[in-house]
BAFI-3210 file (N, C-alpha, C; in Angstrom, 3 decimals, decimal comma, padded with zeros to 6 digits):
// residues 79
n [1|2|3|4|5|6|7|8|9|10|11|12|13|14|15|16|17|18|19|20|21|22|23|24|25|26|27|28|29|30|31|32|33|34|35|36|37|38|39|40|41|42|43|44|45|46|47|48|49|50|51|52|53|54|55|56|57|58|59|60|61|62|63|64|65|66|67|68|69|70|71|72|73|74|75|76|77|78|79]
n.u [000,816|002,091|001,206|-001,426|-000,274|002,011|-000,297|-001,820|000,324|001,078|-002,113|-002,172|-000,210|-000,705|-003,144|-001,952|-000,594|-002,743|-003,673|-002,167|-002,117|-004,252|-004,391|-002,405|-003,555|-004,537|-006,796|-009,290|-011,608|-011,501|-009,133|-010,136|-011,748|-012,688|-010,698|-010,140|-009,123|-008,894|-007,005|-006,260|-008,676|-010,132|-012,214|-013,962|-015,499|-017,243|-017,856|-017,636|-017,371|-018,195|-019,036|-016,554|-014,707|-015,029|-014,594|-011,875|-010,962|-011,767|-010,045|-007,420|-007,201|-007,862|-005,216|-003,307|-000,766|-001,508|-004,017|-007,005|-009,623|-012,250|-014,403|-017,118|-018,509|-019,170|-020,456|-021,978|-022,189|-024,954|-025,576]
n.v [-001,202|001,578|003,193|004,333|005,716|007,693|009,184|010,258|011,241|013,160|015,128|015,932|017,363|019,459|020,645|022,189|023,845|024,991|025,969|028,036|029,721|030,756|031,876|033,881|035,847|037,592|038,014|037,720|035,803|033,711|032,597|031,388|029,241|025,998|023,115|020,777|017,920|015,272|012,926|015,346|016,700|018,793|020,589|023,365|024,787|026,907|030,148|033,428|037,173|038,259|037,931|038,305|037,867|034,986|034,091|034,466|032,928|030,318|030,826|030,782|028,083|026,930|027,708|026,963|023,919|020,478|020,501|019,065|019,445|021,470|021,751|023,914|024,721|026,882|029,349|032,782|035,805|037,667|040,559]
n.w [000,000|-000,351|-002,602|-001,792|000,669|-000,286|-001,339|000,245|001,752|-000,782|-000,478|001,779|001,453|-000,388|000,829|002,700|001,449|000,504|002,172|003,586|000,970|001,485|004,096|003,691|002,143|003,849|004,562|007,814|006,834|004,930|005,909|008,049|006,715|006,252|004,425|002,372|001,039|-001,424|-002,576|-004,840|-005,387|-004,372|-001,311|-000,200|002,870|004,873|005,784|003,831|003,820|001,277|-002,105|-003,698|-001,846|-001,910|-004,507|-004,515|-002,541|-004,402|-006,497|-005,212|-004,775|-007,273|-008,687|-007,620|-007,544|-008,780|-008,239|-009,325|-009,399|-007,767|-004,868|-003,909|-001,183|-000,081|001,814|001,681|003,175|004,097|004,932]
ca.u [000,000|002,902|000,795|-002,206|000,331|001,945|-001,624|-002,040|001,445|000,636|-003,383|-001,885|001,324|-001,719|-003,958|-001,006|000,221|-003,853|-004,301|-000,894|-002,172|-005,702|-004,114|-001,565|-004,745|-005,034|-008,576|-009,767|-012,704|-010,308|-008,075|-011,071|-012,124|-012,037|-010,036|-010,303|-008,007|-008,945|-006,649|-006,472|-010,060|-010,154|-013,379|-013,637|-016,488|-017,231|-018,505|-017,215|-017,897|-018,462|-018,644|-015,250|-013,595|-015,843|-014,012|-010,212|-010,487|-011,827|-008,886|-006,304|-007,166|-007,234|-003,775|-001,961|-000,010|-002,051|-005,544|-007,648|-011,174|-012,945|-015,944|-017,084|-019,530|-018,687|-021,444|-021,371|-023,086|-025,188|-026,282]
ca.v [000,000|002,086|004,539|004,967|006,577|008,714|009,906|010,835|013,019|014,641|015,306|016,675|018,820|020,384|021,473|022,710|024,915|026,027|026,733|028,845|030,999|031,424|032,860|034,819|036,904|038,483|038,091|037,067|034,553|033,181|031,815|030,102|028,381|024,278|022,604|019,200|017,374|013,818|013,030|016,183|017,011|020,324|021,058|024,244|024,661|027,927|031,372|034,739|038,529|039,029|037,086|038,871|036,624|034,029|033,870|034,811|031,557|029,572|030,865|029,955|026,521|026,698|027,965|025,642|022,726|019,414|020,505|018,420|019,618|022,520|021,887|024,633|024,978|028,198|031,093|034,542|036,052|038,358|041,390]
ca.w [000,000|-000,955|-003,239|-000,768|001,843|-000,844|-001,711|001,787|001,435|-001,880|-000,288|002,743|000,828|-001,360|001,679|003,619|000,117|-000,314|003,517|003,443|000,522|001,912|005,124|003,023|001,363|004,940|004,924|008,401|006,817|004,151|006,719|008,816|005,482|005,828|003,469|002,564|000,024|-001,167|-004,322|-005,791|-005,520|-003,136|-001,172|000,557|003,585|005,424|005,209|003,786|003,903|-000,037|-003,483|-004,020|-001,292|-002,316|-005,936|-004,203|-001,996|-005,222|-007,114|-004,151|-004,563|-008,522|-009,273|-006,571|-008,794|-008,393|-007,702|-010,270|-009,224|-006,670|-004,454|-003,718|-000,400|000,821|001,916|001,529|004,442|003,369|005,547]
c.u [000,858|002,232|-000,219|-001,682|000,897|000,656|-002,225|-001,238|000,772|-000,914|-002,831|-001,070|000,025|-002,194|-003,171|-001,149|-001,117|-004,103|-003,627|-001,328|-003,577|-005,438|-002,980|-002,542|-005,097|-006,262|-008,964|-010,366|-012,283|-009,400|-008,707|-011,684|-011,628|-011,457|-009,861|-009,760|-008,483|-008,708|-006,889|-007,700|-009,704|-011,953|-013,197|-015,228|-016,039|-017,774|-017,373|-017,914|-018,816|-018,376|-016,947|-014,244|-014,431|-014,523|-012,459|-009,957|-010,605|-010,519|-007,521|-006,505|-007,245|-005,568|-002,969|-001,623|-000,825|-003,508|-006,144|-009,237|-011,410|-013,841|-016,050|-018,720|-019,296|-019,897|-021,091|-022,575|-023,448|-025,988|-027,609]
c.v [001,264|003,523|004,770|005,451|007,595|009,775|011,117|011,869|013,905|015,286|016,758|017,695|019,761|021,187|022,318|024,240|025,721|027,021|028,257|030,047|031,325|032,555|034,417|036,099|038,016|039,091|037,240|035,675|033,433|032,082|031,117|029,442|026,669|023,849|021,442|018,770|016,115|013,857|013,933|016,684|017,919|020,429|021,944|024,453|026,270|029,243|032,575|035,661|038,764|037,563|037,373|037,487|035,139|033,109|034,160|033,278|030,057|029,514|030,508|028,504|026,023|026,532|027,195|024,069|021,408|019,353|020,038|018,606|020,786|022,784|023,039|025,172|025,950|029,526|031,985|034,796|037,297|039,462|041,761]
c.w [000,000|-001,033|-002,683|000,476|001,315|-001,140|-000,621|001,950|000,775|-001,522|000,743|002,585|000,502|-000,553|002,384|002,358|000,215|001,286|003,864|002,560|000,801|003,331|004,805|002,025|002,961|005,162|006,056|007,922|005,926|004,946|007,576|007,799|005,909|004,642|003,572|001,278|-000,314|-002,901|-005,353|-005,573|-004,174|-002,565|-000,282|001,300|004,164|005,298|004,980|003,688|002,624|-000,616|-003,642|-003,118|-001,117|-003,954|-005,454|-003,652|-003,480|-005,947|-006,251|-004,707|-005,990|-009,084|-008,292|-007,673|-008,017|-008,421|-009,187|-010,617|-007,653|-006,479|-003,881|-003,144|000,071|000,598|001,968|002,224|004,098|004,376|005,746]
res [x|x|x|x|x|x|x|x|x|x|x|x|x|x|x|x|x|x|x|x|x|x|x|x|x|x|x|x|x|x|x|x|x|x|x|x|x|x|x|x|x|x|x|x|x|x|x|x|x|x|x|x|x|x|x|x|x|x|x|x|x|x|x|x|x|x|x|x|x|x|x|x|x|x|x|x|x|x|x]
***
């Protein structure tokens, strides 16, 4: 079972790399965002302020090397 413990690395490198540039946007709600990794496939859980950081966290987790797919449950809390 070799390549189901690598999988587990490269799952876990990815979320680390997306969590890193979600907190690097210095958006409070960005950086409490769940992140969940399973083979490439990204799902992101949580709420933000705006659409704006709605579409910044989507794109974090696009442009990171590996990501193959982006669920994308995340509310925008709406005044």
């Amino acid at each position: 079972m070799v390549g189901a413990s690598s999988l587990t690395t490269a799952d876990s490198d990815l979320c680390q790399v997306i969590t890193t540039q979600l907190a690097e946007t210095r958006r409070a709600s960005l950086a409490r965002l769940a992140v969940k990794v399973d083979q490439g496939c990204v799902t992101l859980r949580g709420r933000v302020g705006s659409f704006y950081e709605r579409q910044i966290a989507i794109t974090c987790c696009q442009s990171a090397a590996g990501v193959s797919l982006v669920i994308d449950h995340v509310e925008v809390a709406v005044n």
